[in-house]
C-alpha positions in Angstrom: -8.4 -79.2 213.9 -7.1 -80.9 216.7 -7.2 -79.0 220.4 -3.6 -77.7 220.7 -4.5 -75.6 217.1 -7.9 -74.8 218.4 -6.9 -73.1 222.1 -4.4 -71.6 219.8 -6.9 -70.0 217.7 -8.7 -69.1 221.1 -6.4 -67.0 222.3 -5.6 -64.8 219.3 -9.4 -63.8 219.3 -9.0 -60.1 220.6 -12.2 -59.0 218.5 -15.8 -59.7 217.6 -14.5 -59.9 214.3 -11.6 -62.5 215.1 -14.3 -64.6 216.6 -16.7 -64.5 214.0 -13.7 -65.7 211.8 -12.6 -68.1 213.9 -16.0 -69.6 213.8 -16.3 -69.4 210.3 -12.8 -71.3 209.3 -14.2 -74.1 211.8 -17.3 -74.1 210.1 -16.1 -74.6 206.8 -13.3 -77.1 207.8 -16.3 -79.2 209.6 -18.2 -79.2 206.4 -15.6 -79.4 203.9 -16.0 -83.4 203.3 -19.7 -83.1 203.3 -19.6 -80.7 200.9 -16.8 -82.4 198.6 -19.6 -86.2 199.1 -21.8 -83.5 197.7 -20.1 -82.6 194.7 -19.3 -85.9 193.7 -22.9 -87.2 194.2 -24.0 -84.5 191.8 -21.3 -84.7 189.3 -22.8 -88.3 189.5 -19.7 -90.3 189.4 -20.4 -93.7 188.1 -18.1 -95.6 190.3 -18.7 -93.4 193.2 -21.7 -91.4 193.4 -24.3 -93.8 195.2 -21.8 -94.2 197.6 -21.1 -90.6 198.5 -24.7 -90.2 198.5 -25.2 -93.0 201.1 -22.4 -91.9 203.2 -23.9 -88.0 203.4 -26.6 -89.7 205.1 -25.2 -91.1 207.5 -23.2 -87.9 208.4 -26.5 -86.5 209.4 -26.7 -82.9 210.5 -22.6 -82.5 208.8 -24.3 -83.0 205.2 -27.2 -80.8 205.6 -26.1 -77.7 204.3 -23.7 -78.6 202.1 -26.6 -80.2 200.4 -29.1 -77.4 200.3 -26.2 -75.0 199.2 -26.1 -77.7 196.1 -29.9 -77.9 195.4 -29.9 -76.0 192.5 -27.6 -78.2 190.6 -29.5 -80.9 190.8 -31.9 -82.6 188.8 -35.9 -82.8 190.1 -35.4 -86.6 191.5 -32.0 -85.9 193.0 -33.1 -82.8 194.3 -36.1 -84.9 196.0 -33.9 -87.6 197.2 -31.4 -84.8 198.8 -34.4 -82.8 200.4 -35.6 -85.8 201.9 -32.5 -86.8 203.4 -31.9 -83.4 204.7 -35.6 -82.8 206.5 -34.7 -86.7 208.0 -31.5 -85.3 209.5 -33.3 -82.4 211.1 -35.9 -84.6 212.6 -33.1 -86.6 214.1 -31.7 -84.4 215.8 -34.6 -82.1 216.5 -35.6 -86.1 218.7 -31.9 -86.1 219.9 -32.4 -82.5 221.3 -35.8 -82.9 222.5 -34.5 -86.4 224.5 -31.8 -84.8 225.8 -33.8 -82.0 227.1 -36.6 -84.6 228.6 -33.8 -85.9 230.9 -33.0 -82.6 231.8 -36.6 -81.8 232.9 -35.6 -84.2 235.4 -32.9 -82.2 237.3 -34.2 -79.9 240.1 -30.6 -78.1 240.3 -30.9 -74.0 240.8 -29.0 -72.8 238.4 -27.0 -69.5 239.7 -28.3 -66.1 238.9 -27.7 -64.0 236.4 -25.9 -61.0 236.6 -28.0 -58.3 237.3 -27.3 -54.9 235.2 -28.7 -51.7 236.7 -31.9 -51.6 238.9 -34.4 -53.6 238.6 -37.7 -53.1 239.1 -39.0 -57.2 239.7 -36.9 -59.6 241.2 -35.5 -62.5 239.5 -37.6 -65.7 239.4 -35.0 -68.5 240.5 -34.4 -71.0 238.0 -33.8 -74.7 238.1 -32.2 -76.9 234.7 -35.7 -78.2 234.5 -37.1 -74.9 234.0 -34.5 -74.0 231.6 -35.2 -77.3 229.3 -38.9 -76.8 229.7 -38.5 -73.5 228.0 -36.1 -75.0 225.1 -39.0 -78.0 224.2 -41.4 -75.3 224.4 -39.2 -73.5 221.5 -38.8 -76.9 219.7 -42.7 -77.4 220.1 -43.5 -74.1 219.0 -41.0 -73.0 216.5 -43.2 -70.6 214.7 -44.2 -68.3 217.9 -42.8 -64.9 217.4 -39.9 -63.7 220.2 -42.2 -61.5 222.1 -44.9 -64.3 222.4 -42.5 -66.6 223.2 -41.1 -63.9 226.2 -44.8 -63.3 227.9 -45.5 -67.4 228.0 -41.7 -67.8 229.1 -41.7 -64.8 232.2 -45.9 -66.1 232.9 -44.0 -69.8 233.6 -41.3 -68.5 235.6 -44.0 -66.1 237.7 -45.5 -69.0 238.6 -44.4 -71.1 242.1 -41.9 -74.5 242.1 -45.1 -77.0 242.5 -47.6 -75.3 239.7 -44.1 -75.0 237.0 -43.3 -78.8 238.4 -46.6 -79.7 237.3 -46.7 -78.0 234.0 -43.3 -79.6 233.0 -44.9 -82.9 234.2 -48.4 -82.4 232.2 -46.2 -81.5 229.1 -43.7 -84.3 229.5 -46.7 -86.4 229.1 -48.2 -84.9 226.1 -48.8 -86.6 222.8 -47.1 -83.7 220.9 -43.8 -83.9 223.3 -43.4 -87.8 223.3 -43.8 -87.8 218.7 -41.0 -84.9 219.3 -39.1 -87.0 221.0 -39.7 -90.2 219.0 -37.4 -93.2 218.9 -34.8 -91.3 220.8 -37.6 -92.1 223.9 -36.2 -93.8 227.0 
């Protein structure tokens, strides 16, 4: 969809429910080739199927749920060979992410406040981008940890003064488990 059919879409969003399908027709018109490489991998083409196969993977993230939606089909082997090309999308861009958000632990910007909503009854820590992408590796790192645990370690970081969070995000940039996260995607 090119942007002159996309702001146009935009602006006849008047509902939650225009948005959400809004969202959804991009969503299916992003994975719609993926998910026809699929079906003509599966249906095993003779002249084409390798090659449909070889192209999903290199559409990365595009291919990966038009694949797992097509996991059933498949046969044991296939279905191996599709799962494996899926989990190595998801670590690519997980290292894209995680990259990306190393950078950003870099920049010492404040972002602007929040709106606040009603009284409050503690202020506000400031926060800076680093802090921000700090918190987002931490998610990556610890995908697992429920909401609320992830909420006390998140408001315990942002209690804590500029030098001692600088020096977390420093001691974490550092770490074994952050630099295998981010992986060939490294400086």
């Amino acid at each position: 969809m090119d942007e002159i059919k996309l702001r146009a879409g935009l602006k006849r969003i008047a509902t939650d429910a225009d948005e959400s399908a809004f969202a959804q027709v991009l969503v299916d018109s992003a994975r719609e080739s993926a998910r026809g490489l699929a079906k003509i991998w599966i249906e095993g083409a003779k002249d084409t199927g390798d090659q449909a196969f070889l192209v999903l993977t290199d559409i990365e993230e595009h291919m990966v749920v038009p694949l797992i939606e097509r996991l059933s089909d498949l046969e044991p082997r296939d279905a191996s060979r599709a799962l494996d090309a899926v989990v190595e999308a998801e670590i690519r861009l997980r290292q894209r992410i995680a990259a990306t958000l190393k950078d950003l632990t870099e920049v010492r910007t404040e972002l602007p406040p929040e709106p606040v909503v009603g009284p409050t009854e503690v202020p506000l820590p400031r926060l800076r981008v680093c802090d921000e992408a700090y918190l987002k590796v931490r998610r990556l790192l610890h995908f697992g940890e429920d909401d609320l645990q992830y909420t006390v370690d998140r408001d315990a970081f942002l209690r804590l003064p500029m030098p001692q969070r600088d020096a977390e995000i420093e001691a974490a940039r550092e770490s074994e488990v952050w630099n295998r996260l981010v992986g060939d995607f490294a400086d």
